[in-house]
C-alpha positions in Angstrom: 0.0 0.0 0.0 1.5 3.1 -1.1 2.2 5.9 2.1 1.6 2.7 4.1 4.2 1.3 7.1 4.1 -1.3 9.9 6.5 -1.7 12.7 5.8 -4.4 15.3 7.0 -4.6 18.8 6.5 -8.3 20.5 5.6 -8.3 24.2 7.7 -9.6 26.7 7.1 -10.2 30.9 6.8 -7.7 33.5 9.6 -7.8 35.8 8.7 -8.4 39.9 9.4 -4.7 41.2 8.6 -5.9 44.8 7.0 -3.7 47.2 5.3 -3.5 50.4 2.0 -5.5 49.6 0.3 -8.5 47.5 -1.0 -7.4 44.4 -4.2 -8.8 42.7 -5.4 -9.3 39.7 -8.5 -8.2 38.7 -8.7 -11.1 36.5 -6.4 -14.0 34.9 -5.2 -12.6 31.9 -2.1 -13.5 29.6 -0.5 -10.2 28.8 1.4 -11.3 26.2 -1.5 -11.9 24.7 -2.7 -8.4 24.2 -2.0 -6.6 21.2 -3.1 -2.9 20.5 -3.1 -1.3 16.9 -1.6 2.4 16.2 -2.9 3.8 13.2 -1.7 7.2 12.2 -2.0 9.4 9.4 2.2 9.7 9.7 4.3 10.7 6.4 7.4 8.4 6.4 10.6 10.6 7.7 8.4 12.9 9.8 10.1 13.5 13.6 7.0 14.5 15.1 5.7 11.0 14.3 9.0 9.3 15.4 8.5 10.3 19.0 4.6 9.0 19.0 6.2 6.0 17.7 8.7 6.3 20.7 6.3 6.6 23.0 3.8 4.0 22.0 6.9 1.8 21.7 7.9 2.0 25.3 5.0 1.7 26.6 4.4 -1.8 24.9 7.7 -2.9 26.0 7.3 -1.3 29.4 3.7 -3.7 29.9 4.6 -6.1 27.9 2.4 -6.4 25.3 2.4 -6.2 21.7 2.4 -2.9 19.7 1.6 -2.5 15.8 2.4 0.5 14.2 1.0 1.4 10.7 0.2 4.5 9.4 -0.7 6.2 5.9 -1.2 9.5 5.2 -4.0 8.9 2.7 -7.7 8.9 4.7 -8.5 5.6 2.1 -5.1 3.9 2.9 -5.6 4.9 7.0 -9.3 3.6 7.0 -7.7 0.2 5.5 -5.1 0.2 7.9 -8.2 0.5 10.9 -10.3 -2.4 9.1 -7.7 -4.7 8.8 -6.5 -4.1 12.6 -10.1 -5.0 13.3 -10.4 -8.3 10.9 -6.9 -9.5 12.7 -8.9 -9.2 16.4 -6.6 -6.6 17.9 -7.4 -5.3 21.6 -7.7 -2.2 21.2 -7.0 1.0 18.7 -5.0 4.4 19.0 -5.5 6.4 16.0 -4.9 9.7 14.4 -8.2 11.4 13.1 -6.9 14.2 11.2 -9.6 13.8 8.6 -12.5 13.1 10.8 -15.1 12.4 7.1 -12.6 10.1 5.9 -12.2 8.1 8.9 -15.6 8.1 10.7 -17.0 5.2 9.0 -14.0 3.1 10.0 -13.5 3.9 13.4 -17.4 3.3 13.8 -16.9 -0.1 12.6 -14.4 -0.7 15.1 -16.3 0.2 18.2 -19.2 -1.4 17.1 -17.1 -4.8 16.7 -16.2 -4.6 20.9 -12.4 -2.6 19.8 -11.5 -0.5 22.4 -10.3 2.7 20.3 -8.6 6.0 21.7 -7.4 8.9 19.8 -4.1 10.8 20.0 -3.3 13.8 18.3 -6.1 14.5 15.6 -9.5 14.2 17.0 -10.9 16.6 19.8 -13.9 17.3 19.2 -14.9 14.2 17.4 -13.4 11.1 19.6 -16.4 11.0 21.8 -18.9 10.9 19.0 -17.3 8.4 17.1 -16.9 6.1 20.3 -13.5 6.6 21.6 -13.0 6.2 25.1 -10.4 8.9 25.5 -7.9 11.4 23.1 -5.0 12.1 23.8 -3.9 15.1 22.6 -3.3 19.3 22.6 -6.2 21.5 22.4 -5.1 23.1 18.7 -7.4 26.0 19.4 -4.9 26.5 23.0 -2.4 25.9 21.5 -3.0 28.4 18.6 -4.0 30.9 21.3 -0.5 30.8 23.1 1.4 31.2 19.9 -0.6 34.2 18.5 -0.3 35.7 22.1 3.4 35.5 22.3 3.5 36.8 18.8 1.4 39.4 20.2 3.6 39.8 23.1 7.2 40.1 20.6 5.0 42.9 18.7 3.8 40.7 15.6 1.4 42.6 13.4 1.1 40.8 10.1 2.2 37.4 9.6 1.7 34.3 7.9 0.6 31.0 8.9 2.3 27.9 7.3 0.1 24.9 6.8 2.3 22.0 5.3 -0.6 19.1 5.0 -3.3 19.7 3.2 -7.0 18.9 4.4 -6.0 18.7 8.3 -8.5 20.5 10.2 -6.4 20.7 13.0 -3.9 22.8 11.5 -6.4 25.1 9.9 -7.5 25.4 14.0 -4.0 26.8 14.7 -3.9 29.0 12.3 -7.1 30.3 13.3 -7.0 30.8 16.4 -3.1 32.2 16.5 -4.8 34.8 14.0 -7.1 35.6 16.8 -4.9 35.6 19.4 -2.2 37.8 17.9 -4.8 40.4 16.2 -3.4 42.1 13.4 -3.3 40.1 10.1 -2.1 36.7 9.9 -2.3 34.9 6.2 -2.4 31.0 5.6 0.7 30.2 3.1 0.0 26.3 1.9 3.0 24.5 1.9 4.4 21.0 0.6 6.2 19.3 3.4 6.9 16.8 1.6 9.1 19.1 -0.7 11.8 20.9 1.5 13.3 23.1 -0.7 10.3 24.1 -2.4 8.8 25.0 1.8 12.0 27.3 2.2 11.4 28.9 -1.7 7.7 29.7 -1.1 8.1 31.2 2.5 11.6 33.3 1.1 9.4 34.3 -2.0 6.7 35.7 0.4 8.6 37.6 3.0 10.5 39.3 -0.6 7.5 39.9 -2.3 5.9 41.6 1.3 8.5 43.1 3.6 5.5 44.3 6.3 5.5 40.6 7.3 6.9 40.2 10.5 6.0 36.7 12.2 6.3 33.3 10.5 4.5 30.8 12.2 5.7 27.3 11.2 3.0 24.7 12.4 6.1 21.7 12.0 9.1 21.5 13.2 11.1 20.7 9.8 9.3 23.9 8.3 10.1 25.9 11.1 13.7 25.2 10.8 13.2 26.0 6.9 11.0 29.2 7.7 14.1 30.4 9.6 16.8 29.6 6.8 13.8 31.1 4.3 13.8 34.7 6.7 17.8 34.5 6.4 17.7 34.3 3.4 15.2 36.9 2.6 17.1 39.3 4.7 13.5 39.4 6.8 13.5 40.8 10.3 10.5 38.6 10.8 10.0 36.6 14.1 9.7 33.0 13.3 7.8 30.4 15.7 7.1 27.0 15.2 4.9 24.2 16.3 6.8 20.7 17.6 10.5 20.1 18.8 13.5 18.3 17.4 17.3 18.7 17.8 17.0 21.0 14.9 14.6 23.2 16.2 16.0 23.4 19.6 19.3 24.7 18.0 17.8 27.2 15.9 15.8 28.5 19.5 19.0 28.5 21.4 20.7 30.8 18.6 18.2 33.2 18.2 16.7 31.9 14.7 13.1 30.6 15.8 11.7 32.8 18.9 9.9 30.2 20.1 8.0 26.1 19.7 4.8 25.1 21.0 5.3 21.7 21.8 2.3 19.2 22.2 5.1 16.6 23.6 4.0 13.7 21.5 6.0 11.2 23.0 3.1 11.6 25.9 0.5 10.7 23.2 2.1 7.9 22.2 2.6 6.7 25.6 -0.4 7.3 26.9 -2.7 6.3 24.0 -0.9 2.7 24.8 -1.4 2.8 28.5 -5.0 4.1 28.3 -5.6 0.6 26.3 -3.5 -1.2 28.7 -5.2 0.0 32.2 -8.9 -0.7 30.2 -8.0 -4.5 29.1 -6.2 -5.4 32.5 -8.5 -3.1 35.1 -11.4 -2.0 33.3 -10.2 1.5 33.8 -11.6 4.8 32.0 -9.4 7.6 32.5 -10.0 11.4 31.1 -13.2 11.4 33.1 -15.0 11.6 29.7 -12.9 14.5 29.1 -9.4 14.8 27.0 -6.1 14.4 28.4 -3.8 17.3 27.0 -0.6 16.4 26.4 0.3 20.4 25.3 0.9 23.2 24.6 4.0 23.3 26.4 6.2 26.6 25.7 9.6 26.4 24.6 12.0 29.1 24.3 15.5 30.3 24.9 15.5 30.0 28.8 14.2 26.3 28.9 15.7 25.0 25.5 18.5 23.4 26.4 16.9 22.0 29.9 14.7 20.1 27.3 17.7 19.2 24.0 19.3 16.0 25.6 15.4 14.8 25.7 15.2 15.9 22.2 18.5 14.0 21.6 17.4 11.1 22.6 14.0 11.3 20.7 11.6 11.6 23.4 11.2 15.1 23.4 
């Protein structure tokens, strides 16, 4: 399947950590029996997705169960993904729902077939209605609203918003509500991401073509780190912020190039989506309360950047 990738991680025991008491089972369970599907709507190379993938990743190995990871960034190929996971009798589901009428039909199939499903990243306000027992995730309207106020705050007046997938409603969020936030004007600039040079070409051919621009807000970590070396290059004065961390961006915050990242901390999402699964198969736990757990927005700048790089570094952060 063309976009599509699968990385599986076998379960293995718990260890005996000891402690004070006895504990007991709810039920009898073989834990290496369980096996949880994550189905994402991931390019291939992306480092946002990498740390998900982390995170889910550790978490099967930390309970000891298996973890599939597919992804495709098609809504046809990512519905396939979902209804195989569910022909092969998988536990449970943590998916992406970036394109919520693409997808609907396939995660409604899974709930109705007993499949635990959770969402991560993509998928506020339409988790509960398709049946998900929790998301896992940033609030992209918050998280929109502390970029455009700390634009605000560094004096942005007219900027552009960089949107590098097209058809994500969550992006389109950001950018809304950063516009919002910031007051001013702030422009949407559609971007390939898939397309590096041509990113850095089209955001250097805007800042030439209007010099009043003076914020850049990258909503990716690889296009902020090409939004910067596009204002360099422009000889811009703009203030460029991104969403997302990696080594990269981290850098560019630490030597003055990006002002500042909103990071959702996606390791979390991949962690948690996992453990949410997890604590529902062994304990018949619900956790969020009916409500989303927010893994973000987290503010990164120049006083806390290098606190969080060796996370980064890592790829956890």
């Amino acid at each position: 399947m063309a976009g599509a990738a699968l990385l599986v991680v076998a379960g293995c025991s718990l260890p005996d950590v000891g402690g004070g008491g006895t504990a007991v089972p709810v039920r009898d369970f073989d834990v290496e029996n369980l096996t949880f599907a994550v189905i994402t709507h991931a390019s291939a190379g992306d480092e946002f997705w990498d740390r998900v993938q982390s995170g889910a990743m550790q978490a099967g190995y930390d309970y000891g169960v298996t973890v599939q990871w597919a992804s495709d960034n098609d809504p046809g190929g990512q519905s396939l993904l979902i209804n195989q996971a569910v022909a092969a009798g998988v536990d449970g589901i943590v998916v992406s729902i970036a394109n919520p009428d693409g997808l609907s039909t396939a995660v409604q199939q899974a709930v109705a077939a007993g499949i635990p499903v959770v969402s991560i990243n993509s998928g506020l306000d339409e988790w509960a209605d398709l049946g998900a027992i929790t998301h896992v995730g940033q609030s992209e309207t918050l998280a929109g609203q502390a970029a455009g106020a700390e634009l605000a705050r560094l004096g942005a007046t007219n900027g552009i918003c960089v949107i590098h997938e097209a058809g994500n409603i969550g992006l389109q969020q950001r950018c809304s509500a950063a516009a919002a936030a910031m007051g001013g004007t702030m422009t949407n600039l559609q971007v390939d991401a898939g397309n590096p040079a041509a990113v850095a070409s089209t955001i250097s051919a805007r800042l030439q073509t209007d010099p009043t621009i003076d914020a850049v807000l990258a909503l990716q970590g690889a296009v902020g780190v090409q939004a910067a070396a596009a204002a360099q290059a422009a000889g811009s004065n703009a203030v460029v912020a991104t969403f997302d961390l990696s080594t990269n961006v981290l850098h560019d915050v630490l030597d003055g190039n990006i002002a500042f990242a909103i990071d959702q901390q996606p390791y979390v999402q991949g962690f948690l989506g996992i453990t949410a699964l997890y604590l529902r198969a062994i304990n018949g736990n619900e956790i969020g309360g009916g409500q989303p757990i927010y893994s973000g927005p987290a503010l990164v700048t120049a006083t806390n950047a290098e606190a969080i790089l060796r996370y980064a570094e890592q790829g956890t952060r």
